[in-house]
MARPA-707787 format. One record per residue: residue number from 1; residue in three letters; x, y, z of N, C-alpha, C in turn. Coordinates in steps of 0.02 Angstrom, whole numbers, plus 50000, padded with zeros to 5 digits. Layout:
<node NUM, 'ALA', <X, Y, Z>, <X, Y, Z>, <X, Y, Z>>,
...
END
This chain:
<node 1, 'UNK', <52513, 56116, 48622>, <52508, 56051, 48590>, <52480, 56061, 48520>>,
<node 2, 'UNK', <52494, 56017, 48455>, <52490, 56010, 48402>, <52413, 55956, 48412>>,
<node 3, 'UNK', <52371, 55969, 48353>, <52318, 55931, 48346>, <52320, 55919, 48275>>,
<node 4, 'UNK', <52311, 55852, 48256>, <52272, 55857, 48169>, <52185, 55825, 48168>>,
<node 5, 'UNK', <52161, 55866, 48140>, <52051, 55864, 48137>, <52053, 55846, 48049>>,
<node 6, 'UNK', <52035, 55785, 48057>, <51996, 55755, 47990>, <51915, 55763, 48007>>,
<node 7, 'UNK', <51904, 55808, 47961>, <51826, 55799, 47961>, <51798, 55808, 47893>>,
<node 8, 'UNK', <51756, 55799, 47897>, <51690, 55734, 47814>, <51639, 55793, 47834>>,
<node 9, 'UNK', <51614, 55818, 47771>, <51559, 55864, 47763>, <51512, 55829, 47717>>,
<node 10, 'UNK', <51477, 55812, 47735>, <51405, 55760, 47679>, <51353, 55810, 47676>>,
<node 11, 'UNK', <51338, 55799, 47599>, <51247, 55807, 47604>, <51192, 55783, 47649>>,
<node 12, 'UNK', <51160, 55831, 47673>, <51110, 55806, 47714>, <51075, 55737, 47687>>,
<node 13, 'UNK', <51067, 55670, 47704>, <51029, 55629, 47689>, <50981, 55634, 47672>>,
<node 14, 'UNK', <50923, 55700, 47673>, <50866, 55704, 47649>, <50845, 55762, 47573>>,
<node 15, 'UNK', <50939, 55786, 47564>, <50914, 55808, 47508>, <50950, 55789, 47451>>,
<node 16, 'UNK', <50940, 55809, 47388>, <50967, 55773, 47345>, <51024, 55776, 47318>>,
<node 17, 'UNK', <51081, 55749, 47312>, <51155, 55742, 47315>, <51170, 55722, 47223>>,
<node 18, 'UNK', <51151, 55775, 47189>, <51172, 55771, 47119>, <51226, 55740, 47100>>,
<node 19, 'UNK', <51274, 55758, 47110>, <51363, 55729, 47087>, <51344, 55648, 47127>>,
<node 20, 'UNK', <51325, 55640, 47181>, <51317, 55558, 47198>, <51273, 55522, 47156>>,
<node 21, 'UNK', <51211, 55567, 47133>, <51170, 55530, 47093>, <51198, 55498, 47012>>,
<node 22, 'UNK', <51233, 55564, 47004>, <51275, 55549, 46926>, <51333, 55490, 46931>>,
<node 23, 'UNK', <51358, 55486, 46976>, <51395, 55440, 47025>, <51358, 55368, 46990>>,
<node 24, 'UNK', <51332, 55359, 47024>, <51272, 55301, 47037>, <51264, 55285, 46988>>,
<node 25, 'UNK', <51251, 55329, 46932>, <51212, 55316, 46880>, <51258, 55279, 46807>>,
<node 26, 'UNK', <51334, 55301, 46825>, <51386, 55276, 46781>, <51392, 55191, 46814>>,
<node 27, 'UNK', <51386, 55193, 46875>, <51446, 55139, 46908>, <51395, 55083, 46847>>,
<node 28, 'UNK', <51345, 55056, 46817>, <51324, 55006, 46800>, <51363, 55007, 46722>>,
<node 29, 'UNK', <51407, 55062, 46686>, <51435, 55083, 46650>, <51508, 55051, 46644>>,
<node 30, 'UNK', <51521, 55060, 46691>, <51599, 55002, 46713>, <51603, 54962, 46754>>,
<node 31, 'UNK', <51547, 54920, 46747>, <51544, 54857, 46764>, <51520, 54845, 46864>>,
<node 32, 'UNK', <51496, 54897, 46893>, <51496, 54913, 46953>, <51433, 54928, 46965>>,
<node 33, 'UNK', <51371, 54888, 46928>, <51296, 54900, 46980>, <51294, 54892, 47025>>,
<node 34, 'UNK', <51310, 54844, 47051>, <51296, 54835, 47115>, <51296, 54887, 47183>>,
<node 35, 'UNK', <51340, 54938, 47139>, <51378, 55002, 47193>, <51311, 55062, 47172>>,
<node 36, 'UNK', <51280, 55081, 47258>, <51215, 55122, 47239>, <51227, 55148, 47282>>,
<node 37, 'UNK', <51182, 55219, 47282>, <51183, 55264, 47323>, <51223, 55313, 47340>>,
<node 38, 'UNK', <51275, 55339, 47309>, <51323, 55359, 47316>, <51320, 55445, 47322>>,
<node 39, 'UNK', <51349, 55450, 47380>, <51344, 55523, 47412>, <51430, 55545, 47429>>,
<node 40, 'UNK', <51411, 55621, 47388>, <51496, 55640, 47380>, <51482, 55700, 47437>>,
<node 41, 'UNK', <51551, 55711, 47460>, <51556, 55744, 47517>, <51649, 55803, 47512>>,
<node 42, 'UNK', <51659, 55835, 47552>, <51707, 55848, 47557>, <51771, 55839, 47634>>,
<node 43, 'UNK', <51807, 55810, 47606>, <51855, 55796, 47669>, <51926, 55827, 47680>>,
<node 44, 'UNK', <51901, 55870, 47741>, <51950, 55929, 47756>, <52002, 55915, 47801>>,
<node 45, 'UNK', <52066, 55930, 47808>, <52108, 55901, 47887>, <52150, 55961, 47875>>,
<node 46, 'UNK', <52157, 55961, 47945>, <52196, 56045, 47974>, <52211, 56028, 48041>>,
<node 47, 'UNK', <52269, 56076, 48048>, <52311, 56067, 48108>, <52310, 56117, 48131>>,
<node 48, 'UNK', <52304, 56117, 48209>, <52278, 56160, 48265>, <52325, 56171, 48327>>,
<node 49, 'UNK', <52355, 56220, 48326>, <52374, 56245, 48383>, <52336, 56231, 48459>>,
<node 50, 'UNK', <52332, 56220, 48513>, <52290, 56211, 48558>, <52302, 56189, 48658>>,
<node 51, 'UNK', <52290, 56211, 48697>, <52315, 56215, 48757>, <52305, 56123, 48759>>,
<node 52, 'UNK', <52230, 56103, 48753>, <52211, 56051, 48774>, <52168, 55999, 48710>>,
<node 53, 'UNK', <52135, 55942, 48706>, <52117, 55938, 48667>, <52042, 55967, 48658>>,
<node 54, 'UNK', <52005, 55957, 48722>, <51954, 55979, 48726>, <51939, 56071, 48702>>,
<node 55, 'UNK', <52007, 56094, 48685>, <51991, 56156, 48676>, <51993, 56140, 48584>>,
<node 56, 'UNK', <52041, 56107, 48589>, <52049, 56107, 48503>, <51975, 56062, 48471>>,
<node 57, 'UNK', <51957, 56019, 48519>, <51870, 56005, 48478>, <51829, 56059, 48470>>,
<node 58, 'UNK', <51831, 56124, 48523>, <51797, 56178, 48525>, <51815, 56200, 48463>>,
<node 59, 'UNK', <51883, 56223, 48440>, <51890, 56269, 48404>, <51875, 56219, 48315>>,
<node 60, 'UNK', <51883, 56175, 48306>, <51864, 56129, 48240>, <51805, 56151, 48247>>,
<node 61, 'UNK', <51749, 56123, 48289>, <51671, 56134, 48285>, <51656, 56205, 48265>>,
<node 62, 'UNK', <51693, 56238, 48288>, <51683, 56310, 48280>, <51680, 56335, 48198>>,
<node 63, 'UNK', <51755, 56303, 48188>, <51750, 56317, 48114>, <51722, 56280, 48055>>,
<node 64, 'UNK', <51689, 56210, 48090>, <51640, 56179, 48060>, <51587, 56254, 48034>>,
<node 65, 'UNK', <51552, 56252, 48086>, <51495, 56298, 48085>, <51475, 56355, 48068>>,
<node 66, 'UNK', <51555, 56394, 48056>, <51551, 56459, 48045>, <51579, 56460, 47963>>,
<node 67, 'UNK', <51638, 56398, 47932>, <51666, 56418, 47856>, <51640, 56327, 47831>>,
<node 68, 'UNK', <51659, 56308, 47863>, <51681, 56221, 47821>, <51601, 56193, 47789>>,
<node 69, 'UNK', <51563, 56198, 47839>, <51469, 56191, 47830>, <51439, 56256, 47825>>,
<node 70, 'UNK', <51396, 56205, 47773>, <51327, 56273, 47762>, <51291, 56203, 47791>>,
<node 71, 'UNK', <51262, 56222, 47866>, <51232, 56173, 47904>, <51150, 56160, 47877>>,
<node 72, 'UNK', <51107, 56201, 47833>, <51074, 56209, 47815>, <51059, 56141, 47759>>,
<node 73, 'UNK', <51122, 56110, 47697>, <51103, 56075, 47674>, <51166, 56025, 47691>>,
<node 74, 'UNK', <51213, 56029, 47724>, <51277, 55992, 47747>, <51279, 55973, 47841>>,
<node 75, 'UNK', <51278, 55893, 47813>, <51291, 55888, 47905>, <51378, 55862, 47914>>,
<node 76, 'UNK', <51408, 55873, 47983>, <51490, 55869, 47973>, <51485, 55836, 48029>>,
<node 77, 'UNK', <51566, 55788, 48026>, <51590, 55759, 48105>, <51677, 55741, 48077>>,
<node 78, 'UNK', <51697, 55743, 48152>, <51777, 55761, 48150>, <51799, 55719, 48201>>,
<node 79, 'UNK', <51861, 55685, 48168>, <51898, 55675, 48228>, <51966, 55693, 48246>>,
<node 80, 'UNK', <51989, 55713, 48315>, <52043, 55745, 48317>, <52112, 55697, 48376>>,
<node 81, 'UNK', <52173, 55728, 48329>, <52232, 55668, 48365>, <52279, 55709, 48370>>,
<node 82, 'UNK', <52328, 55702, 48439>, <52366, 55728, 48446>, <52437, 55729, 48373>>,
<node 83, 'UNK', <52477, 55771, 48376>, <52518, 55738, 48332>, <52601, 55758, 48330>>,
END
């Protein structure tokens, strides 16, 4: 079975997210204060070979942890669909 895994890699919420801050700091620049807080992330999707799905969540998490995150200052979550 074919799988496709969208998954979102964010800055940890507790540290500081430069490119979101610079972000933030224009939006009152083009007319967009109101828009705060802004945290940039990267969003990855890949397609997976896989017996089952439960194997293909194994193998995404896997490569969460081992290439996609540096879990240290990046937290990740995925979701996966047949296709």
């Amino acid at each position: 079975m074919k799988f496709k895994a969208e998954i979102d890699v964010m800055p940890l919420k507790a540290l500081l997210d430069p490119q979101g801050k610079a972000v933030s700091a224009s939006m009152g620049n083009v007319g967009l204060s109101e828009i705060t807080n802004v945290r940039i992330g990267k969003h990855v999707t890949l397609e997976i070979e896989s017996e089952n799905l439960e194997n293909a969540n194994k193998k995404v998490d896997t490569a969460c942890k081992k290439i996609l995150c540096n879990q240290i200052m990046e937290s990740y979550t995925f979701t996966i669909k047949e296709v």
